[in-house]
N, C-alpha and C positions, 0 to 999 in steps of 0.2 A: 531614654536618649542613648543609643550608638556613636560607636565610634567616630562614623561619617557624621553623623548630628553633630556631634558636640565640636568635629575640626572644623566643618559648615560656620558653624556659629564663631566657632574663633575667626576664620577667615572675615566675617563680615563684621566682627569688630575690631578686627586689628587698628584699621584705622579711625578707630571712633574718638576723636578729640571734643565734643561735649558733655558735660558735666552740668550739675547743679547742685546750689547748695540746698539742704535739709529746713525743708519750711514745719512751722511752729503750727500743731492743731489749730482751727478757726472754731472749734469748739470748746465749750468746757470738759473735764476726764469729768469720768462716772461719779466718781468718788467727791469733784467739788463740786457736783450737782446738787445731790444727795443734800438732805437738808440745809442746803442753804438758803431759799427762802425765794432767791431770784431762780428765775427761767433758764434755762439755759439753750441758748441760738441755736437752733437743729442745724444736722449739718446734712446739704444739698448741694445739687448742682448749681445752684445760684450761688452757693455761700463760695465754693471751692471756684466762682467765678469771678470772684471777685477778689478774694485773695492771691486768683492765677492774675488777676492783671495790678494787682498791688507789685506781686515781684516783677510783671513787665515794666512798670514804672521805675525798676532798680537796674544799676548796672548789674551784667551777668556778670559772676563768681563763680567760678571751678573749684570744685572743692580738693580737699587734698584728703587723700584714700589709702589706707593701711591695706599690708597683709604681713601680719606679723604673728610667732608664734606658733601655731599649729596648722594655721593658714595661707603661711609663707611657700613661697617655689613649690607649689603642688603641680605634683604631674597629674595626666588621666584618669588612671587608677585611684590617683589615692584621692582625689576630690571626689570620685564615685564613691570613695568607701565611707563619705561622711552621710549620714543618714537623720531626717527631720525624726525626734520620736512623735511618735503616734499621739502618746498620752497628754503631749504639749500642742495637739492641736488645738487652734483659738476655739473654733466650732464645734469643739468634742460635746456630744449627747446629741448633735443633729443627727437627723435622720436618714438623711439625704447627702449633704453637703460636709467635705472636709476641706483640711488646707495643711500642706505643710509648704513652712519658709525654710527659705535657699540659701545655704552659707556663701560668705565669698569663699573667696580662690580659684586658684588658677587665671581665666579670662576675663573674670566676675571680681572687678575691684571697688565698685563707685556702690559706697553707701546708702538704701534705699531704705527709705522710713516707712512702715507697715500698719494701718491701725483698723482696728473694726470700729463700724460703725452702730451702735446699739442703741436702738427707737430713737434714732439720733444724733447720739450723744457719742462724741470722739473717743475710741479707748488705744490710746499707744501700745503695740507690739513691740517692744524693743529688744535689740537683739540681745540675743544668751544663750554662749555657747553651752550652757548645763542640756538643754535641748536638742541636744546635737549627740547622735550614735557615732562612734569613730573607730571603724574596721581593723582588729586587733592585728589583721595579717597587712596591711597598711601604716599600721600607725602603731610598732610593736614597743614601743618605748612610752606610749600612753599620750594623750592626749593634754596639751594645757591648754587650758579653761579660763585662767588670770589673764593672758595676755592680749585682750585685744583690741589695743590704739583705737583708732577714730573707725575702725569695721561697722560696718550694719547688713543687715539682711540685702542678698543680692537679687532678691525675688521671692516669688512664689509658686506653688502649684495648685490647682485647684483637684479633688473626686466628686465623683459621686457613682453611683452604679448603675455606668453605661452600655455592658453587654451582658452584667448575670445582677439579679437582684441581692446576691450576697455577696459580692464582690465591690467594692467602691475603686475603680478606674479613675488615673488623672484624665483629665479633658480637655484643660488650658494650663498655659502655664506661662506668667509674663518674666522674662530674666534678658540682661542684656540691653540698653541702650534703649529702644519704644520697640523693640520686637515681641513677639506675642505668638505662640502656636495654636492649635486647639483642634480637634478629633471627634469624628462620626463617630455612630457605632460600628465596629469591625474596620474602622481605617488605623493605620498607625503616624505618626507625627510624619510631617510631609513640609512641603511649606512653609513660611512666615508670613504674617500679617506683620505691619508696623504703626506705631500713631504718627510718624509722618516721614515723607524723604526729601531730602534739602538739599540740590545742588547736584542731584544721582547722576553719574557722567558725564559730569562738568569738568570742563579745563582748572576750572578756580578751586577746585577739589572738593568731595562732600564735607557735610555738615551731618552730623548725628547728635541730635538730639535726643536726650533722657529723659524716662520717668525718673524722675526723682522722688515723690509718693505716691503711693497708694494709699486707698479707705475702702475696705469690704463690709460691703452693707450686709448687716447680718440677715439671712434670709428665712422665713418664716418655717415653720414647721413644715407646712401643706405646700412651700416654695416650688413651684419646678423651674426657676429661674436665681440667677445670683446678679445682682448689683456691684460691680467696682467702679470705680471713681479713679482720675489718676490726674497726678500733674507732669507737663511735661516741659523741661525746660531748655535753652539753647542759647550760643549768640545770640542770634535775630529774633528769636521771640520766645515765650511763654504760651503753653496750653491746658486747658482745662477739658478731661473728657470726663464721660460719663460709657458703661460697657456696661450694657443688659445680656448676659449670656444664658442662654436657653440649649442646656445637652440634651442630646437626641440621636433618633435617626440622621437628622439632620440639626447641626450644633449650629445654632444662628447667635451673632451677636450682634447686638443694636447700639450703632456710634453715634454718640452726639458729642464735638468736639466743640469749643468756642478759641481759637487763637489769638492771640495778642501781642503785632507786632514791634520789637524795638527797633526795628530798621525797616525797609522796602525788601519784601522778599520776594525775587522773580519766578525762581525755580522750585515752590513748594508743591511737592509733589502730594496730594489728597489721596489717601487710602491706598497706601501701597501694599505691592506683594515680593516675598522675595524669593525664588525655589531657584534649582538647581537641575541645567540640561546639558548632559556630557557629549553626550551620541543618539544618536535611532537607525530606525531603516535609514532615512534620508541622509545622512551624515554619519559614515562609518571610516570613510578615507583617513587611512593615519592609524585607525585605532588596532589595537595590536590587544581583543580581548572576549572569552569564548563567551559572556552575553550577548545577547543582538540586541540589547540597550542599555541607558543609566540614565535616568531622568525622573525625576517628582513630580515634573510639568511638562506635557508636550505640546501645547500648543493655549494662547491666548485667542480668549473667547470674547466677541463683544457685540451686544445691538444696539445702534445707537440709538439717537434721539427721534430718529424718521422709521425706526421699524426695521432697518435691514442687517440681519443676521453676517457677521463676520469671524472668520477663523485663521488667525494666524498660526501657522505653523513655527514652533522653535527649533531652531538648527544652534548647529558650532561653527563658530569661524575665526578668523589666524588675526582678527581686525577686532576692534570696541565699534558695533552696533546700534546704532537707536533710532527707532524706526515711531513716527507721529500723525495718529491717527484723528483727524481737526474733527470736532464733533458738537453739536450743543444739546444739552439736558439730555445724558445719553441715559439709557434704558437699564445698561448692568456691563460688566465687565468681570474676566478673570481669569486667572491660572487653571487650567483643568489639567488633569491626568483622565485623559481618553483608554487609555493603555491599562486594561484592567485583569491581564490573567497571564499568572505564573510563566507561561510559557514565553509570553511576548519579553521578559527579563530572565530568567532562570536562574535568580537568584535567591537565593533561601536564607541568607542573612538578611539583608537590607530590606525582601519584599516591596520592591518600590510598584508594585499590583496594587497594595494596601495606601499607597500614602493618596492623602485626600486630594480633592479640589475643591479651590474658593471662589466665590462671585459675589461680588458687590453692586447691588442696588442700591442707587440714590434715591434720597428720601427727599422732596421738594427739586424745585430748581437750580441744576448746577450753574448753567448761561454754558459762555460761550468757554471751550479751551480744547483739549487733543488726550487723546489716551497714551499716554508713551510707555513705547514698549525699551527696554534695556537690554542687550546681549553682551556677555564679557569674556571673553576666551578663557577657557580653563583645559587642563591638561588629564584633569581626574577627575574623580566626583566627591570632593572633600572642602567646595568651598561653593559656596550660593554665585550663583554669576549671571540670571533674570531676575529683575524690576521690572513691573508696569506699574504704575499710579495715574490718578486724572492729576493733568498740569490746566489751572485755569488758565484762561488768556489775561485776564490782566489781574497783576503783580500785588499782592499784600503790601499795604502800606502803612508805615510804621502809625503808632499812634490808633487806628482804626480796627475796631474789632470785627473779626471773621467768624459766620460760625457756618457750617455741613453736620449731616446727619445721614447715616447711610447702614444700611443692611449687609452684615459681610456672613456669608452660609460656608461654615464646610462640612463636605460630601461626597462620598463615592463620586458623584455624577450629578451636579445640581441642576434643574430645570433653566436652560440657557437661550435657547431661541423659539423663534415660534411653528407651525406646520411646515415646513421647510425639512430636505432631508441635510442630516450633517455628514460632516468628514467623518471619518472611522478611522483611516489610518493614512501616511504620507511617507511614500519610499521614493527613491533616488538614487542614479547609480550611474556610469559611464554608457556612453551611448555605443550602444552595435552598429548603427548606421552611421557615423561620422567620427573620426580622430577629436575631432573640437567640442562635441554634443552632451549634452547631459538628458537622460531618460526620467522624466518625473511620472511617477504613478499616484491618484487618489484614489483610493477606496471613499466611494460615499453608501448610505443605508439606500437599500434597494427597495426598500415598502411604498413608496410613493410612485414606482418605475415599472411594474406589473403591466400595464396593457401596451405602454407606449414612451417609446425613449423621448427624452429631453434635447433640448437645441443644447450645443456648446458654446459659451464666452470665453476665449484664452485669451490675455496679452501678457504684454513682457515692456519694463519701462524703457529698456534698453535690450541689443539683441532681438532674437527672431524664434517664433512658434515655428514648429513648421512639426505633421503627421501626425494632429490630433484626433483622436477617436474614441468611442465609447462602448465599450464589453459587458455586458451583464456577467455576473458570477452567483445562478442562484442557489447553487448549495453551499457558498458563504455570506449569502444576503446583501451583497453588494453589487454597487452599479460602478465598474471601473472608469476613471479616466485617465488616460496614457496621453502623454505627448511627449516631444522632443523638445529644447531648447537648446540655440544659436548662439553663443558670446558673442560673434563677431569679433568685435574690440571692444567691447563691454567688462570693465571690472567688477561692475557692480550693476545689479539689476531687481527689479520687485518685480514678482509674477503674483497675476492673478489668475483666476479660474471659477466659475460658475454656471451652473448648470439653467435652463430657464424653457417656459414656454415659446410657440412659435410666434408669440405677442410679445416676448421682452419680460415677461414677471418671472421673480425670481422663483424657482423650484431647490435653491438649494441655499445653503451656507454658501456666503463668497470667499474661498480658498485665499491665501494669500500666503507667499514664501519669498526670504530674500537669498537670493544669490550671489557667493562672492567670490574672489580669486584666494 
């Protein structure tokens, strides 16, 4: 994690007011297994189901959270300089699979209970700072170990050897509130996944909910897959998930959540994502900076439930965004980074070439609800400011259990629509032909456009197309689309664009950009 990651991550928890208190195993420990004569309850997704709605049965409780001691007022540096040791990993002798836990400090204050799970049987992780490395040029007066109040482990990281067989790379890592990262081979940490969003650009202000446990199923020798388990809790309600995570080429993890509301919840947003888009081609006005971008995600992908491929483009704007996409049982959805080589960023810190993209497929029937997209004005690239999640259409209501199940892949580039050609890139810029005009450029893939060009679809929800047209470019492999748009008197406006046969069938991804004052 970098410096931009880690301010990222404070930004999006700054204002995180949920909390939970620290739930008590549903299992027996190893040790009062172990001959005593009775069985001991395995511990499952059912069990951890039933226990997550035993505390929705309870008022919620914020806990009250230490950082006292060595773990007190830590800046950047020196919470960087405290290190998990190795030798204390829970998994130590796997093959495959390591794990070091996350001290608090700094951002990282809410106590999180850690346990593996073994053929079973619950075994608590409890924190201990003896476990803990502490950076002699950081912490030059030594480290205390006695002192720590109500603290627990702020998280985790997961290895295994993701790009060299002798190497064990992290690949997930849960810390923070229900946020959750996780990494291809050859990508670097990009995005967040969440276990839920609650209220996300709401007047009434969000809601963040916490994992407050985890349980790592201990995963077998010949494992190429890890099991966690997590609770997560809030005001309005209580969750139980379950996260099959499979590293890879492509790092897939398999969500099965069950929720359990204490109140009516309108605004719960299902499988969100949360990255960060500063500038691009399209949106450079203001910015005073010699990349020609800054973005982990340029554009939201989605097919819906009827088959037709959509590409929103992400912009900045001087306004709070949110743009809703009505859909039923829709096909996948997600953040991509199209934007794949050094050049397009020129940036050799940050590499945002490297940071993944995620897509979420649903698993069974979602019904009816919108894919909503998030935009939040930001001035730098130092704090996450896009959300999408599926919002179902009707509301969580209290008392009644909820449950989804869904596929969440990250990937250089994960397979996202079908025979249809996609966007490649989206620029923008002041119009030469009109004082009022804005100049939009698509790049779309040119492989499908070889013998004979495509009809044009442009509108505009407000304001006016006007000198739309189509250029091949084939010693870049694309098929341009150029047009002008009108404000008129328009402050705000959605443009679309797509490509089609002379019958009306789509030939491409349907574009989609919003425009603002």
């Amino acid at each position: 994690m970098d410096r931009r990651e880690f301010l990222s991550t404070a930004g999006a928890l700054a204002a995180a007011t949920a909390a939970a208190t620290l739930a008590a195993a549903p299992a027996a420990h190893a040790d009062e297994a172990e001959g005593s004569g009775a069985a001991a309850a395995l511990f499952d997704f059912d069990a951890l189901a039933a226990l997550t709605a035993e505390r929705a049965a309870a008022p919620y409780a914020q806990p009250v959270a230490d950082q006292v001691g060595s773990f007190a007022n830590l800046n950047y540096d020196q919470y960087r300089g405290i290190r998990f040791q190795r030798e204390a990993d829970p998994l130590a002798g796997h093959t495959r699979f390591g794990v070091d836990l996350l001290p608090p400090g700094s951002i990282f204050y809410e106590p999180i209970q850690i346990s593996l799970v073994r053929q079973g049987v619950v075994v608590p992780l409890p924190f201990d700072p003896h476990q803990l490395d502490f950076d002699p040029s950081q912490f030059p007066d030594g480290a205390d170990l006695d002192t720590v109040g109500k603290m627990g482990w702020s998280g985790f990281r997961m290895r295994c050897p993701l790009n060299r067989p002798d190497v064990r790379d992290e690949f997930l890592v849960f810390q923070g509130a229900s946020y959750f990262r996780a990494v291809a081979r050859g990508t670097l940490y990009g995005l967040s996944a969440r276990g839920l969003a609650i209220d996300t650009g709401s007047p009434r202000g969000e809601e963040f909910p916490l994992f407050t446990d985890f349980w790592i199923d201990e995963p077998a020798e010949d494992a190429e897959s890890v099991r966690i388990y997590a609770m997560l809790d809030s005001k309005s309600l209580a969750g139980a998930y379950q996260f099959d995570v499979t590293p890879g080429a492509e790092t897939v993890v398999r969500v099965r959540m069950a929720l359990f509301p204490r109140a009516d919840v309108a605004g719960a947003g299902i499988a969100p994502l949360t990255s960060m888009f500063w500038f691009g081609p399209a949106s450079r006005a203001g910015v005073d900076d010699y990349r020609p971008a800054v973005h982990d995600s340029d554009g939201l992908a989605m097919r819906t439930g009827a088959g037709q491929d959509l590409w929103r483009a992400l912009s900045s704007h001087k306004n709070l965004q949110i743009s809703s996409f009505v859909d039923r049982n829709p096909s996948g959805f997600g953040l991509l980074q199209r934007t794949r080589q050094f050049i397009d960023f020129e940036d050799a810190e940050a590499n945002y070439h490297l940071r993944p993209s995620a897509w979420i497929e649903p698993v069974g029937d979602w019904g009816e609800g919108e894919v909503r997209l998030i935009e939040i004005p930001v001035e730098n690239e130092f704090n996450d400011n896009i959300v999408s999640y599926w919002l179902p259409k009707a509301p969580l209501k209290a008392g009644q259990r909820a449950d989804w199940s869904y596929r969440l892949i990250f990937a250089p580039l994960a397979q996202t629509s079908g025979p249809v050609a996609q966007v490649r890139a989206t620029r923008a810029g002041k119009s030469i032909n009109s004082p009022t005009g804005r100049s939009f450029i698509i790049d779309y893939d040119l492989t499908l456009f070889q013998e004979q060009l495509p009809q044009i679809a442009v509108n505009a929800s407000a304001g006016e197309i006007v000198h739309a047209y189509l250029k091949p470019i084939p010693s870049q492999g694309v098929l341009r689309l150029a047009f002008e748009f009108e404000p008129r008197e328009a402050r705000l406006a959605d443009l679309r664009a797509a490509l089609t046969s002379e019958g009306g069938a789509a030939l491409s991804e349907t574009w989609m950009a919003r425009w603002s004052i």
